[in-house]
N, C-alpha and C positions, 0 to 999 in steps of 0.2 A: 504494500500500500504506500503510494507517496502521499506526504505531507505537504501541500504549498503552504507557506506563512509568508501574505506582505504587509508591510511598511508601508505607513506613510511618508511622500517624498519629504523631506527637510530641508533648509538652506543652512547649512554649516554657519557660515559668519553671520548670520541674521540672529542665530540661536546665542549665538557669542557677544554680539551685540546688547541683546536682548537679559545676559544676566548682570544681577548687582555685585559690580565689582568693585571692592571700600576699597578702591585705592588714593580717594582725594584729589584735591587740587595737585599737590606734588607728585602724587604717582598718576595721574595721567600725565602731567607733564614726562616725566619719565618714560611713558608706555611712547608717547610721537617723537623724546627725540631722534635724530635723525642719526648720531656717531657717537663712539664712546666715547668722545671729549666732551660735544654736550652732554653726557649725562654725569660725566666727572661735575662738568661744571655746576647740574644741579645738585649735587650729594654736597657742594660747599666745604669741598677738601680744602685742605691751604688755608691761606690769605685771598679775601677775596675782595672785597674793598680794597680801593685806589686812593680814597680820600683818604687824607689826614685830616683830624677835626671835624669828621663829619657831623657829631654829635654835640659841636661849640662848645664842649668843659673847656678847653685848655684858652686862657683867656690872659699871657703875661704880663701882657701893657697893663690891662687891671684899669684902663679908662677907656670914656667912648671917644669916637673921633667922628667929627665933624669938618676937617675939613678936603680938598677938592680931587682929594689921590691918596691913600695909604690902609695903613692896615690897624684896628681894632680886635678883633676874635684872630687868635693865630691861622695863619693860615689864607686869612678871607680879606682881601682886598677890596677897600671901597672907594669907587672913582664916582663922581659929579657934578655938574652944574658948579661952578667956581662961585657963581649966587650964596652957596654952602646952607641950602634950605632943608635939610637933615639931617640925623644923627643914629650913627650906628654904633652899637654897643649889645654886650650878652645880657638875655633876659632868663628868669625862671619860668617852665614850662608848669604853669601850676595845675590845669586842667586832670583832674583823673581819667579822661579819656585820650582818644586820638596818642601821639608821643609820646604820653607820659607811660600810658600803658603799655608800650613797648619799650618801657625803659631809660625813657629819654629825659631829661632834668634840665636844660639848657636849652637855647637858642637863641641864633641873632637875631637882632630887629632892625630895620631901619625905617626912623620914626621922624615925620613931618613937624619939623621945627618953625617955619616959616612958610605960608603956602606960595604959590606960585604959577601962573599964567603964561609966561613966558615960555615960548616955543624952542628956545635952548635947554629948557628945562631937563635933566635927568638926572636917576642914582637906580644903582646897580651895587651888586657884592658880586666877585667873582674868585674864582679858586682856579691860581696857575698851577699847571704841572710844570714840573723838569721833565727833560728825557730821558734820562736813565728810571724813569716810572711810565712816562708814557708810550716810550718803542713797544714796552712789554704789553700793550693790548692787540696790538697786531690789528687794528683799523686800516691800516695804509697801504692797502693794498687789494685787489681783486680776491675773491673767495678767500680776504681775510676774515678775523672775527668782527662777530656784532658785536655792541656792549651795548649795557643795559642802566640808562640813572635811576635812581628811585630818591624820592624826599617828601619829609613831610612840612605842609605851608600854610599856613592861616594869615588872612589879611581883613582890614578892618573894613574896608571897600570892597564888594564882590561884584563879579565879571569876569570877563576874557582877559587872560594873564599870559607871559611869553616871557621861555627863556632857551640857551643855546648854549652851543659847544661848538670850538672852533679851532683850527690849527694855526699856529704865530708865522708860520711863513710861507705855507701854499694859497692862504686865500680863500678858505674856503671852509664855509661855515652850515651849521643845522639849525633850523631854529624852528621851535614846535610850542604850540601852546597848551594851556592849561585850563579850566571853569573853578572858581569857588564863589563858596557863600558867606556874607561878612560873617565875621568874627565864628567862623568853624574850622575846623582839622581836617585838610585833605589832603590823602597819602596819593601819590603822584608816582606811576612809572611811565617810561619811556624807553624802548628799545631803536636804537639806530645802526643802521646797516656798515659795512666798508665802504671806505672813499676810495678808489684806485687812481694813484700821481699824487694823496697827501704825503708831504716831505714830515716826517717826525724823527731828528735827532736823535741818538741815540749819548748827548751827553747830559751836562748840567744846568745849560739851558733854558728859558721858555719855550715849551713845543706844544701845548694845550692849555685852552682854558673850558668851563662851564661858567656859565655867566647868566645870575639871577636877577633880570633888572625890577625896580621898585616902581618905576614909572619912564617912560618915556615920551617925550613931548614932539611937536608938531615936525621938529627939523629929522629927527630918526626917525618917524613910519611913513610909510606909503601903501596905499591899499591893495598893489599888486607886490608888496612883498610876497618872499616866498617860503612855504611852511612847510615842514617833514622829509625835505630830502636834499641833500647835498646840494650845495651851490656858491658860487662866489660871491665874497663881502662886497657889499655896496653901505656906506654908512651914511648914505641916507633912507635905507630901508631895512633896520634891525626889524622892525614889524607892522602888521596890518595896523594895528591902534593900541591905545591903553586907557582904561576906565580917566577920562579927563579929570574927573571927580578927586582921585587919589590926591594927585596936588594942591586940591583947593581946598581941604581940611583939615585943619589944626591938628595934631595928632596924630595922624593918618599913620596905620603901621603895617607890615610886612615885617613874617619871622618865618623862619625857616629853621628846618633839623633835622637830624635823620638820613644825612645826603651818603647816597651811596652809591657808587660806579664800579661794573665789576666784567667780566668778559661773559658775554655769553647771553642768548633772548630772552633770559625769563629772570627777573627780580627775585631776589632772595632774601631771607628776613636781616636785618641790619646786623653788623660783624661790629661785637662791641668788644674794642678792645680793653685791656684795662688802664686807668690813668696812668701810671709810671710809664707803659709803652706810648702813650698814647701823648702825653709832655715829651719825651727821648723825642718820636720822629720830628715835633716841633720845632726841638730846640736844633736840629738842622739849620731850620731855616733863622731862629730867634731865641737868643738865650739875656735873660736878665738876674742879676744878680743883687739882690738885695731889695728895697720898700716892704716897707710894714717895720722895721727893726733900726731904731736909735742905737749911731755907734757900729754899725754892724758891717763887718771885716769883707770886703769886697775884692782882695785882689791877694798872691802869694807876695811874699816879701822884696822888695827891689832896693834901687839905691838911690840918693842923690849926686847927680852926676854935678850939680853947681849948686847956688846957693839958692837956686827959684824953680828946679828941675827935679822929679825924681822920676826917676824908670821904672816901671814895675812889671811884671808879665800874669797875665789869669789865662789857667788853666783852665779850657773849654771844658761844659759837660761832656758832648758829644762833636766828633766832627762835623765840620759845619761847611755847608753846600759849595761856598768860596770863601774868600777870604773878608771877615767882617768890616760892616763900619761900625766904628763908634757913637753913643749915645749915653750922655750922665747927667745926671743933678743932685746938688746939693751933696758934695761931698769933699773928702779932709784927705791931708797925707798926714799919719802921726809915726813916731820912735817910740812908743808905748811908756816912755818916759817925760818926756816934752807936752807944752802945750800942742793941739793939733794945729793943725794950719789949712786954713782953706784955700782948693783951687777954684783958681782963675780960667782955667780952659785945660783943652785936650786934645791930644790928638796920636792916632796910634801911627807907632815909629814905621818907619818905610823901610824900616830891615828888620830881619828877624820874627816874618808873622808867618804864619800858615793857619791853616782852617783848627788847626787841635788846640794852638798856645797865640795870644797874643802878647804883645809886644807895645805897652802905651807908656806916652811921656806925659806925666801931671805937672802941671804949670802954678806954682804961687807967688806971690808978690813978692816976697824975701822971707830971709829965715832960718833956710835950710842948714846943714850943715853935709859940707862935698863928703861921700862916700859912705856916710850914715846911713845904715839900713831903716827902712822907711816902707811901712804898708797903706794901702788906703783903704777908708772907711764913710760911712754914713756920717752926716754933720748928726746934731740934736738934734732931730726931727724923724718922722716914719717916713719921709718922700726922698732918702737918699738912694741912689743906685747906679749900676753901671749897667749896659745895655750893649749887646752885639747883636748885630742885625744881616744878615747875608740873605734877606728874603728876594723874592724873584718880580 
């Protein structure tokens, strides 16, 4: 006797499709990527973060700055309107939602000091790389890598918002926008593709920026700027528009946190380092020594080379990107016997420097005694210090 037994026909992959599979946002991303480098890159092996100070703790200056070019929060460069109608400086992320709940306790702000109408109008924060950080994302080239920014941005004005990424010497830039709601938390990614003929350096350099503008006015946008995909600087068309509003209220603020750049299409949760690593890669670019502490010992021991000169040399934290410039105030040369003595000026010697040790000559008006060892220090006051600066 035979048996026939049939089946009903089935579609294999419909059936496959068809069950619940708890793998998540993460593991489907996992199940499409396309090579085992993308799925390195999701598993978040390594270092994956590019930023330094993505997170704004590390804050040495310890003031805000207001004016038309430099830097406040380590790291983040704030250029301007020379008008100098705001001020940037670290804030506390006090929200229990949005940043904070991810960990975050900090961020910059740049806050509307003075409004303004004016079609030269602008402020931005941006974040330079060197090349010996930026070769390493491999953008520069055909069937290079993608990378991906992510951040988190609350502004007191909501609208259509716009920021960009750009190379220091081929010319050519991304720039993509954003939507928020006043005064809310919104996490922001961004994936952008390879540019093939970007030139990126492979030394210590400017070879990249990201760049968060706060407003820009009537002389930088054009409404056929161009959005999401590779193209050459034109600076008179950073972008379509910006909320007019933002510069014409008192207050007005933009903060930002959480910024993270990393290779590869798909955002990953923020790489928190911890503060001692996270001050170290800073003090690359900016090391301060001393404020907060009356009296307080700012450099190894040196000598008087005359009766108004002493020489002193301070040992860097860390190597530092080139060779610094100097910055001080408010401070003495003493012989821990003598009364101290206040300088008059500074300036570091033209021999003998390198990025690990410097080499400064402190200037007083008389006094000194020739060959006298001689350290310097904070005058009476908490605002005494010495300042090396080799940022980009």
């Amino acid at each position: 006797m035979t048996v026939i037994v049939t089946q009903p026909t089935i579609n294999v992959r419909e059936k496959l499709n068809e069950l619940d599979k708890p793998t998540g946002i993460a593991g489907e991303a996992m199940l499409r990527a396309e090579t085992p480098q993308e799925q390195f890159q999701l598993i978040g092996a390594g270092r994956r973060n590019m930023i330094i100070n993505g997170a704004m703790e590390i804050y040495q200056r310890n003031t805000a700055f207001s004016g038309s070019s430099g830097y406040s929060l380590d790291r983040w460069k704030v250029q301007q309107d020379a008008g100098v109608d705001t001020t940037c400086s670290q804030v506390d992320v006090s929200s229990g939602t949005g940043p904070y709940a991810k960990g975050h306790r900090k961020a910059l702000q740049i806050a509307v000091t003075n409004t303004s109408t004016a079609s030269t109008f602008y402020a931005q924060a941006g974040y330079y790389m060197e090349g010996f950080d930026a070769s390493k994302m491999g953008i520069n080239a055909s069937g290079g890598n993608h990378i991906t920014l992510s951040f988190w941005v609350k502004n007191s004005v909501g609208g259509q918002y716009y920021a960009f990424v750009d190379d220091a010497k081929s010319g050519f830039r991304y720039t993509f926008g954003y939507t928020v709601e006043a005064n809310v938390w919104e996490y922001v990614t961004v994936t952008i593709p390879p540019k093939d003929g970007m030139v990126i350096d492979n030394d210590n350099s400017i070879e990249f920026r990201i760049v968060f503008p706060a407003y820009y006015a009537a002389d930088f946008t054009a409404a056929d700027a161009v959005l999401n995909q590779w193209h050459s600087h034109n600076g008179a068309k950073f972008t379509p528009d910006f909320p007019t509003q933002w510069s014409n209220v008192s207050g007005a603020t933009l903060q930002i946190t959480g910024i993270q750049l990393e290779v590869g299409k798909v955002a990953t949760p923020f790489e928190h380092r911890s503060y001692g690593e996270e001050l170290a890669l800073c003090q690359r670019y900016y090391q301060k020594f001393g404020g907060g502490v009356s009296y307080g010992t700012l450099s190894n021991f040196g000598s008087a080379k005359n009766t108004t000169v002493v020489t002193a040399t301070t040992s860097l934290f860390v190597p530092m990107r080139d060779t610094p410039a100097l910055f001080t105030n408010d401070i003495q040369v003493s012989d821990g016997v003598n009364s101290a003595i206040d300088c008059t000026s500074t300036a570091v010697s033209a021999n003998n420097n390198n990025n690990s040790l410097a080499h400064v000559e402190y200037s007083v008006s008389s006094g000194l005694t020739q060959y006298r060892p001689y350290y310097v220090r904070s005058s009476n006051n908490t605002s005494g210090y010495i300042a090396f600066d080799a940022e980009l």
